[in-house]
C-alpha positions in Angstrom: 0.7 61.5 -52.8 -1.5 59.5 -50.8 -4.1 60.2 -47.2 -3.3 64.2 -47.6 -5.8 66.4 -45.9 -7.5 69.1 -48.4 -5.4 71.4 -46.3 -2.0 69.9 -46.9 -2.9 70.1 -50.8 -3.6 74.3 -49.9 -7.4 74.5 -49.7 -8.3 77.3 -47.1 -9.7 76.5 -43.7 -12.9 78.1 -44.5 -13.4 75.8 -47.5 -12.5 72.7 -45.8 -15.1 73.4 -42.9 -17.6 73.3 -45.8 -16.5 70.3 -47.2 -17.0 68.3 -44.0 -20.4 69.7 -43.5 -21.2 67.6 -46.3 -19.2 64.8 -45.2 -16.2 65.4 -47.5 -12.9 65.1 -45.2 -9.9 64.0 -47.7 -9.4 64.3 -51.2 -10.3 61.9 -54.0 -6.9 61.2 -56.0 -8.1 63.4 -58.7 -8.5 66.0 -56.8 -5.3 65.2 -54.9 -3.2 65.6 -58.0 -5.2 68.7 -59.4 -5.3 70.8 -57.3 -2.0 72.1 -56.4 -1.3 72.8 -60.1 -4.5 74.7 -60.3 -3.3 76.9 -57.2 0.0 77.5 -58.8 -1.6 78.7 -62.2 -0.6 75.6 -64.2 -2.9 74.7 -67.2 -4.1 71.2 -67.1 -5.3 68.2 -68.6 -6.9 65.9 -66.7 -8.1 62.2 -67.6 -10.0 60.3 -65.2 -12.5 57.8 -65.2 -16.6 59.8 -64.0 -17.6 60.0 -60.5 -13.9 60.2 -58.9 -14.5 64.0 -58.0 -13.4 66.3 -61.0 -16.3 68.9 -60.3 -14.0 69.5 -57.1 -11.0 68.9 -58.7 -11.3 72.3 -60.4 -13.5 74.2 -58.4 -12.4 74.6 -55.2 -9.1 76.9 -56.6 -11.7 78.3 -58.4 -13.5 79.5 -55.5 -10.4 80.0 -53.9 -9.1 82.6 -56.4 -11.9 84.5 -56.9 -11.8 87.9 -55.3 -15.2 88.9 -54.3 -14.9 92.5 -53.9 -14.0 92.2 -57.9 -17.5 92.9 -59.5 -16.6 91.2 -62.6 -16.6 87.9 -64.4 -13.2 86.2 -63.4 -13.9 82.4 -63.6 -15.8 80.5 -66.3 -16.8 77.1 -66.5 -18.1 75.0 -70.0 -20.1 72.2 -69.6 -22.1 70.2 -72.5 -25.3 70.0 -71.7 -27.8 71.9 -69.4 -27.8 69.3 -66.9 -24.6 69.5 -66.1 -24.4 73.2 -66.1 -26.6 73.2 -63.6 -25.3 70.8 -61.6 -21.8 72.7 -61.1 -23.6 75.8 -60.3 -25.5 73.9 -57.1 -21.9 72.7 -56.4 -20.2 76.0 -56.9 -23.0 78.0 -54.9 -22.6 75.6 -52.2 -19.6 76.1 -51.3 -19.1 79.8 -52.5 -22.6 81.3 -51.0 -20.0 81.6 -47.7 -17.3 83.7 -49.2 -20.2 86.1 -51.2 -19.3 84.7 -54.1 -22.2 85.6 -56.9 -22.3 82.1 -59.1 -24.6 82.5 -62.5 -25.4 80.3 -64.7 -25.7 80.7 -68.5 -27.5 77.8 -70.4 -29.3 77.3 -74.0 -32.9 77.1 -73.8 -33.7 79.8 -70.9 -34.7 83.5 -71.9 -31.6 85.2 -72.9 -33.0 88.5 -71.8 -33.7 87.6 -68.4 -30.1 86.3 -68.4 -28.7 89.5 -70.2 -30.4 92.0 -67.2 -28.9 89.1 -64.2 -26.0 89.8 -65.8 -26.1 93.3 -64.4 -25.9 91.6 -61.3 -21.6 91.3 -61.8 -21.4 87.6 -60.8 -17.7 86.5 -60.5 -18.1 82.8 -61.8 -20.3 81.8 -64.5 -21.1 78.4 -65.7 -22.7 77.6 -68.9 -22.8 75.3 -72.1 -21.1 76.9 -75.4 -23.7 77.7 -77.1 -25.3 80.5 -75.3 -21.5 82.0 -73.5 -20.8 82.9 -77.9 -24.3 84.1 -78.3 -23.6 86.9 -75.2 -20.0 87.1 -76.0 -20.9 88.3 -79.6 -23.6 90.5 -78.0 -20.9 92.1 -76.0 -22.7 91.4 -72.4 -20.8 88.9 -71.4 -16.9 90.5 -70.8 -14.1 88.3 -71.2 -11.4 91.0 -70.3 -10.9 89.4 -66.7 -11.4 86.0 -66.7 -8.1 84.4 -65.1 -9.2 80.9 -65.7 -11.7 78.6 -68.2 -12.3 75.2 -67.5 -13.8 73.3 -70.2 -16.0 70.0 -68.5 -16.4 67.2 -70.0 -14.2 68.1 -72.7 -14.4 65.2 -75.5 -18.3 65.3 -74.9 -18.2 69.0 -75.6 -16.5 68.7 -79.0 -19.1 66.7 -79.7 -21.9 68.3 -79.4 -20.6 71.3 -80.1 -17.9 71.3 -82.3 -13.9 72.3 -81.4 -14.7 76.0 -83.0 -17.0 76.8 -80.8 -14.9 76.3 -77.6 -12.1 77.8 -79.4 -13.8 80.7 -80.2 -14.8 81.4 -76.8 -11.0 80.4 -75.8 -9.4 83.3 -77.7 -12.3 85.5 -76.6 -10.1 85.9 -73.2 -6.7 87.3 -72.5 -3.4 85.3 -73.9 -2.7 85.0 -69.8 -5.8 83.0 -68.8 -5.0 79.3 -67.1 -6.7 76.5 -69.3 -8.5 73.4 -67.3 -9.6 70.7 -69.6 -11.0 67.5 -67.9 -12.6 64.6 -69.3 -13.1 60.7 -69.0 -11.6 60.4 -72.2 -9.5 62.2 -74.1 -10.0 62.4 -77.7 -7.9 63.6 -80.7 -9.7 67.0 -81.0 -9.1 67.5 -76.8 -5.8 67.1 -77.6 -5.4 69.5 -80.7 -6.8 72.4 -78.5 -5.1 72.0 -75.6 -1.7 71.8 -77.9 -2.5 75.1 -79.3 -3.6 76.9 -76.5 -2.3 75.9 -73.6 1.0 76.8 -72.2 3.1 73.8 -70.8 0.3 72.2 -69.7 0.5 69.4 -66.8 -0.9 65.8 -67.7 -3.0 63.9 -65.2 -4.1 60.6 -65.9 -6.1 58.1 -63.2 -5.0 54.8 -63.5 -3.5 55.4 -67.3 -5.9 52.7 -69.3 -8.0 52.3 -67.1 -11.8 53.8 -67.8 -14.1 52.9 -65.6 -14.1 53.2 -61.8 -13.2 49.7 -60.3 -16.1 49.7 -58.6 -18.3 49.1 -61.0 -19.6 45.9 -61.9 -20.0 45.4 -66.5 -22.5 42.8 -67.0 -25.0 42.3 -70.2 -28.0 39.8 -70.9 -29.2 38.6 -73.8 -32.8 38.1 -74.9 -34.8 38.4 -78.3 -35.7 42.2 -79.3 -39.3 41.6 -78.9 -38.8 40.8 -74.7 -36.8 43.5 -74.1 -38.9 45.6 -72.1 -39.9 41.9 -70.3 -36.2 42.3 -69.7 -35.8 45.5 -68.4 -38.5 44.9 -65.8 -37.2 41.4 -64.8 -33.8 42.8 -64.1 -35.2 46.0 -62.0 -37.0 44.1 -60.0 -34.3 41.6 -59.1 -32.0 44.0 -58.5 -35.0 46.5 -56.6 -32.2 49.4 -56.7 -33.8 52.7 -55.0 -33.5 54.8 -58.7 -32.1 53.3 -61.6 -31.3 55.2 -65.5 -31.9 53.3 -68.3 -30.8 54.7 -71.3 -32.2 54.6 -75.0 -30.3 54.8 -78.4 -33.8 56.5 -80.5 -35.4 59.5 -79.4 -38.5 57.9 -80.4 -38.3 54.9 -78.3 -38.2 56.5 -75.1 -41.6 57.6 -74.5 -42.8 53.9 -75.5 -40.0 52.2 -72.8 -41.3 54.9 -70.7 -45.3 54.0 -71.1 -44.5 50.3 -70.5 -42.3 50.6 -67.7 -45.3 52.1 -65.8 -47.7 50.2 -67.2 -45.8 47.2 -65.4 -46.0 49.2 -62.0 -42.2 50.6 -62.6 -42.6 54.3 -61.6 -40.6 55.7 -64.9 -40.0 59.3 -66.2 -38.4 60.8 -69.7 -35.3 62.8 -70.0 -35.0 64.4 -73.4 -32.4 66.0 -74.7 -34.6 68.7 -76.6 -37.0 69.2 -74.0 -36.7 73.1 -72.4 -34.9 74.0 -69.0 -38.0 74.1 -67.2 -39.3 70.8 -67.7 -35.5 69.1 -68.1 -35.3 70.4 -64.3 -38.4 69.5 -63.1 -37.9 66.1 -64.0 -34.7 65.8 -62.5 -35.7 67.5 -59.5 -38.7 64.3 -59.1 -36.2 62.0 -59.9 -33.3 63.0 -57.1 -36.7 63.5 -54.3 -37.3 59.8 -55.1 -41.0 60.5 -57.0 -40.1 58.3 -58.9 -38.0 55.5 -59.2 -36.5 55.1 -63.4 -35.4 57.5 -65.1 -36.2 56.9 -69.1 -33.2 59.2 -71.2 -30.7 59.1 -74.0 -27.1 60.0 -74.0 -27.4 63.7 -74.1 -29.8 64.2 -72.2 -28.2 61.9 -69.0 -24.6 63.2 -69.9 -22.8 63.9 -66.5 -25.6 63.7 -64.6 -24.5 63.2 -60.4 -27.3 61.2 -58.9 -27.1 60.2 -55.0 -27.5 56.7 -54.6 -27.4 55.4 -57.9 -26.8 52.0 -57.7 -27.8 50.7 -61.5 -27.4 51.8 -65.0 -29.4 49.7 -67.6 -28.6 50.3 -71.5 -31.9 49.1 -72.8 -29.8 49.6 -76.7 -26.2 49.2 -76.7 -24.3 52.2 -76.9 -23.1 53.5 -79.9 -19.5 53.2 -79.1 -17.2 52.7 -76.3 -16.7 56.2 -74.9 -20.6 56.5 -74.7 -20.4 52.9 -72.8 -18.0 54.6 -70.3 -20.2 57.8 -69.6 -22.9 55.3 -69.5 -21.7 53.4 -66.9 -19.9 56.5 -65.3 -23.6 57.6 -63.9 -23.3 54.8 -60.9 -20.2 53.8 -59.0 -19.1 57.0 -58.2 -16.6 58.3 -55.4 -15.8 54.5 -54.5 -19.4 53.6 -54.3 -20.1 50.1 -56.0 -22.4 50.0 -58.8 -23.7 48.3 -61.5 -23.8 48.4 -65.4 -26.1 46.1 -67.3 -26.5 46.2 -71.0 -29.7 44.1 -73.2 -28.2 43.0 -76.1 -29.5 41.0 -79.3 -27.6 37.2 -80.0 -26.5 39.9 -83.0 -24.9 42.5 -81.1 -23.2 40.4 -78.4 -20.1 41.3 -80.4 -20.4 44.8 -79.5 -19.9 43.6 -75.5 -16.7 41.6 -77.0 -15.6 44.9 -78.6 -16.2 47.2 -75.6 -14.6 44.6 -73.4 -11.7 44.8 -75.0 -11.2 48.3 -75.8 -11.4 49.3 -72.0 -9.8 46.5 -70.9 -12.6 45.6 -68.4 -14.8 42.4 -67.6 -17.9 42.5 -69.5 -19.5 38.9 -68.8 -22.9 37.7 -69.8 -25.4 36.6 -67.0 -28.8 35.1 -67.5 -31.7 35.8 -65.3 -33.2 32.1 -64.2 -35.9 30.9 -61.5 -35.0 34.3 -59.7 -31.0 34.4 -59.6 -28.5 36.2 -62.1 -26.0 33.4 -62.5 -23.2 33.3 -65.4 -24.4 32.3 -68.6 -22.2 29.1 -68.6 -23.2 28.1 -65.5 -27.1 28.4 -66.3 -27.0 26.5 -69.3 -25.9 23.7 -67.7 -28.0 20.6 -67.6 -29.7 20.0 -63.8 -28.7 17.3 -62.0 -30.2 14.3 -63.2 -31.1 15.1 -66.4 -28.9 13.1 -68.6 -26.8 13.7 -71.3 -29.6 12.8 -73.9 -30.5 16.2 -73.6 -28.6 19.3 -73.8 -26.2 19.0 -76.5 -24.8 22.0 -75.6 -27.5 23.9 -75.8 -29.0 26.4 -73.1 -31.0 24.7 -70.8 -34.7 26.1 -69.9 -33.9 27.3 -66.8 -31.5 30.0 -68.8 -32.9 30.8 -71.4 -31.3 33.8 -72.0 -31.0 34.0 -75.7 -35.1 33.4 -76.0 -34.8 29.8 -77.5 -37.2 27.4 -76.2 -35.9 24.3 -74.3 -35.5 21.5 -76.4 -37.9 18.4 -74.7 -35.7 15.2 -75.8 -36.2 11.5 -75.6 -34.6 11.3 -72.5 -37.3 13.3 -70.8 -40.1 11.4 -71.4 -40.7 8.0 -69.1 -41.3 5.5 -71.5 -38.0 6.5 -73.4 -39.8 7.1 -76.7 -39.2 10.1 -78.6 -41.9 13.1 -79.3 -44.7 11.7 -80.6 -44.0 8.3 -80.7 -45.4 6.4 -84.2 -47.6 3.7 -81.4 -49.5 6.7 -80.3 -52.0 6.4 -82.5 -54.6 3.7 -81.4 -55.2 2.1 -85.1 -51.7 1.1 -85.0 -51.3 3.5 -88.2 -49.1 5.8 -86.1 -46.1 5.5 -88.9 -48.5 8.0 -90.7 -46.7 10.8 -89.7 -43.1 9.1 -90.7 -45.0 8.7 -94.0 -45.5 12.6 -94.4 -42.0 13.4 -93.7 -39.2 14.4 -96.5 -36.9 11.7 -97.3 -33.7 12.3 -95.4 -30.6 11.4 -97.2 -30.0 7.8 -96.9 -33.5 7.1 -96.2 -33.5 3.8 -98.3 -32.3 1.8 -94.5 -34.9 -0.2 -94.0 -34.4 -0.5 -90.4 -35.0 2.9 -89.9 -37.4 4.1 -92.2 -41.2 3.4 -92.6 -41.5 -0.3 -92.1 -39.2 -0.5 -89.5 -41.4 2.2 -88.3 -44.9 0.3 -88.5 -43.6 -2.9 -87.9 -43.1 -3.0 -84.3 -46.7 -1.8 -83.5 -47.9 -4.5 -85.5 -45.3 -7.5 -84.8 -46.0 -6.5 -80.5 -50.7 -6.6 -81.5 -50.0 -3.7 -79.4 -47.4 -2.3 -77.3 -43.9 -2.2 -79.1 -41.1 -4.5 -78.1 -38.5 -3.1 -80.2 -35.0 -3.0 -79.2 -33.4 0.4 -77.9 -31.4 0.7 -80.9 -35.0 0.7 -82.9 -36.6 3.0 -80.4 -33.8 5.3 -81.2 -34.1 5.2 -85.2 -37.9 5.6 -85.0 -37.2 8.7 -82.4 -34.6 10.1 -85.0 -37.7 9.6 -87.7 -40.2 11.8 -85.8 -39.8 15.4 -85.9 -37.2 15.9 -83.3 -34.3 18.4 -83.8 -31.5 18.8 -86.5 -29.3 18.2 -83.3 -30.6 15.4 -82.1 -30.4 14.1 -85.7 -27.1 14.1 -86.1 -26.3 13.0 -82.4 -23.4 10.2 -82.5 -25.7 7.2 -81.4 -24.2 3.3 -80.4 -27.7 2.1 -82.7 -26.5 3.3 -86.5 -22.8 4.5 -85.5 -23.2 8.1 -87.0 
C-alpha cells in the first residue's frame, strides 16, 4: 500500500479532522501497515526503525475502539520509562479529549495515593511503565477484567529495564481474549519469546527488513584525545548551531560535569537523569521543548523515546554501549522524514566500536575531522596542502586535521634554508654538533659521513656557513632529533 488516506486505512472522520489540525494528512508506512490489523483485532509485532510514527500506529484504533460511555479501563499502554509515558498520554489526550475519552497515566516515582483516588475517576485508557501498573494490579485498584487490548512500547527496551516477568505478569493479569501490540525498533530474543507464547497468530511488520535507522539520518563520528572531549563537544555545536541538540553520556556521574562545562563555555545545557523524580524529570523537559535552553545533558534511560520537535543533532559524547543503544540513540533526530544528524566522540581506541556498529546495521558510519571551520572527511583533511611537498606528511594527519590530537609534525621541508630542526650550525661557536654528541647511538652509527664529524665538519670546513652537499644536509637532519618516521624515510643520500 502506498499514498492511502488515514480514511482508506478505516480511521473515522472525526479522528482524521484532528490529525490535520496538527498537520498530519497521510499515513506514515508504519502506520499504513498497522493499522488495519489493529481494527480487525489482529495481535501484532511491529519492527520499525524510531521516529516513523508508531505512537500513531497503535493509538488511533485505540481511540477508535474505546467506548466512552464504558466507565472502565479498556485499553492499556506499557512504556519504559516515565518520559515516554508521558509523552503518549499528551498524544492520546490530544486526540481523545474530542471523543470524552478520560486518558490516565500511571508512572513510578509520583504518589501512588493520589493515583489510587484518580483512579476513582474510571479513565478508559491508561498509560504507564511496568513497575507501578503490577504494584496497583496487586493492590487490586487497577482492574484488568476489561481491557480489550495491551500494547507494550518500546518492547526490547522494556525487557530491559524491567525484566520479561514483569510484562508477563501484567499480560496474564487480563482476559485470554485481549489483542497484544508489541512494537519496537528492535526486536530482541526475549520480544520474541513473549509474543510466541501469548499471542495468537500474530501479524509481522517489519520497515525496510535490516534496515535500522531512518534514511534520513546522517552517522558520522570524530575522533580526538579523552582529555579535549568537551573541547569537542563545543566545537561541533557550534559548527553545526542546531536550535536544541541531546548529547548523551555513558556514567551517571559524568553528566553533571559535561553539563557544568558546557555552560561554562556559553552552551545553555540542562541534565536528564534517569533517577531524578517526575517532577523535576518534567520540568526539565518542559524547558528543554520551550527552547530555555538549548542542550540537553542525559544518559540512555533517561532520553529513551523521547519525541523532540525540531531536533536536528544527537551527539554521543561516550560511545554507546552496544548497537541497539546506538540506534535509539540516533533514533531521537531524523524523525518522520525529517533529516538529522548523529555524531559520536570517540577515542583512536574505540574507533573500532564505529567499525562494529557500522557493520552490524548495515549503515555509513564515516569519520570527519573538524578543521579551520569545515567538517570535511577524515581522508580528505589529512591531506597535505597544496604546495607543501612530499617531505612532509608521510602519511600522517596534517595540522589542519588534526583529529586524532597528534601534533603536526614540522619537517625539513618546511623550513627555508632546507636544514632540519635545529640544525648543528646554529650554535654560533661552531660547536653546534653538541647536541648530535648527546644523542644515543643509532644502530649503524659507526658511518662516518653521517655521524659526529661529518656533523662538525661542515661548520668548520665553510669558517662559517655550511656548504655541505644535500645528501649531507640530509644525514645531519636525520642526526637531530627529528621523527622515527622521518628516520627511516627512503632517502636518494644513504639508499635506505
Amino acid at each position: 500500500m502506498t499514498n492511502a488516506s488515514f480514511a482508506a486505512i478505516g480511521i473515522q472522520e472525526d479522528l482524521v479532522a484532528r490529525l490535520s489540525e496538527f498537520g498530519i494528512t497521510a499515513p506514515s508506512p508504519v502506520q499504513e501497515q498497522t493499522i488495519p490489523l489493529l481494527l480487525e483485532g489482529r495481535d501484532v509485532l511491529a519492527a520499525s526503525q524510531t521516529g516513523t510514527g508508531k505512537t500513531l500506529a497503535y493509538l488511533l484504533p485505540l481511540l477508535q475502539g474505546i467506548n466512552p460511555e464504558q466507565r472502565v479501563v479498556q485499553k492499556l499502554v506499557l512504556a519504559p520509562t516515565q518520559e515516554l509515558a508521558m509523552q503518549i498520554l499528551r498524544e492520546a489526550e490530544r486526540y481523545g479529549d474530542h471523543r470524552g475519552i478520560k486518558v490516565m497515566g500511571l508512572i513510578g516515582g509520583a504518589a501512588i495515593k493520589r493515583q489510587i483516588d484518580k483512579l476513582r475517576e474510571h479513565p478508559q485508557l491508561v498509560v504507564g511503565t511496568p513497575g507501578r501498573i503490577r504494584e496497583l494490579i496487586g493492590l487490586r485498584k487497577l482492574k484488568m477484567h476489561e481491557v480489550s487490548t495491551i500494547v507494550i512500547d518500546e518492547a526490547d527496551q522494556m525487557f530491559q529495564l524491567s525484566g520479561a516477568g514483569e510484562v508477563a505478569k501484567i499480560v496474564s493479569s487480563a482476559l485470554r481474549t485481549r489483542q497484544l501490540v508489541m512494537l519496537s525498533a528492535t526486536i530482541g530474543p526475549e520480544t520474541k519469546a513473549l509474543a510466541a507464547r501469548e499471542m495468537k497468530n500474530p501479524a509481522e511488520i517489519g520497515i525496510d527488513p535490516g534496515v535500522m535507522t531512518a534514511r534520513t539520518l546522517e552517522h558520522h563520528y570524530v575522533v580526538t584525545e579523552e582529555r579535549n572531549k568537551v573541547d569537542m563537544l563545543r566545537r561541533i555545536i557550534r559548527h553545526y548551531n542546531p536550535k536544541r541538540a541531546i548529547v548523551f553520556v555513558n556514567a551517571t556521574e559524568d553528566i553533571a560535569e559535561v553539563e557544568a562545562k558546557l555552560n561554562h563555555l556559553g552552551l545553555t545545557a540542562a541534565a536528564l537523569y534517569g533517577d531524578a523524580d517526575k517532577v523535576t524529570r518534567s520540568n526539565v523537559l518542559a524547558k528543554f521543548r520551550d527552547g530555555k535552553f538549548r542542550v540537553l545533558v542525559a544518559s540512555d534511560v533517561a532520553a529513551r523515546g523521547l519525541d523532540i520537535e525540531d531536533l536536528t543533532l544527537v551527539v554521543s559524547f561516550d560511545p554507546a554501549f552496544d548497537a541497539e543503544h546506538y540506534v535509539h540513540r540516533a533514533g531521537r533526530t531524523g524523525r518522520m522524514g525529517k533529516r538529522g544528524l548523529s555524531v559520536t566522540i570517540v577515542t583512536e581506541q574505540q574507533t573500532f566500536i564505529m567499525r562494529k556498529f557500522a557493520r552490524e546495521l548495515d549503515i555509513q558510519l564515516e569519520e570527519r575531522a573538524l578543521s579551520a571551520g569545515k567538517v570535511l572527511p577524515a581522508d580528505e583533511a589529512r591531506r597535505p596542502a597544496p604546495g607543501q611537498g612530499s617531505g612532509g606528511s608521510g602519511g600522517q594527519r596534517g595540522e589542519s586535521a588534526a583529529p586524532r590530537g597528534s601534533k603536526p609534525v614540522r619537517t625539513a621541508a618546511a623550513r627555508p634554508d632546507g636544514a632540519g630542526a635545529r640544525p648543528a650550525a646554529a650554535r654560533p661557536d661552531g660547536t653546534g654538533s653538541g647536541a648530535a654528541v648527546r644523542r644515543e647511538p643509532q644502530p649503524g652509527a659507526g658511518r662516518a659521513p653521517g655521524g659526529r664529524s661529518g656533523a662538525g665538519a661542515a661548520p668548520a670546513a665553510g669558517g662559517g656557513k655550511a656548504r655541505s652537499s644535500s645528501a649531507e644536509r640530509e644525514k645531519n637532519r636525520k642526526n637531530k632529533g627529528a621523527p622515527k618516521w622521518l628516520k627511516n624515510k627512503t632517502t636518494g643520500g644513504d639508499g635506505q
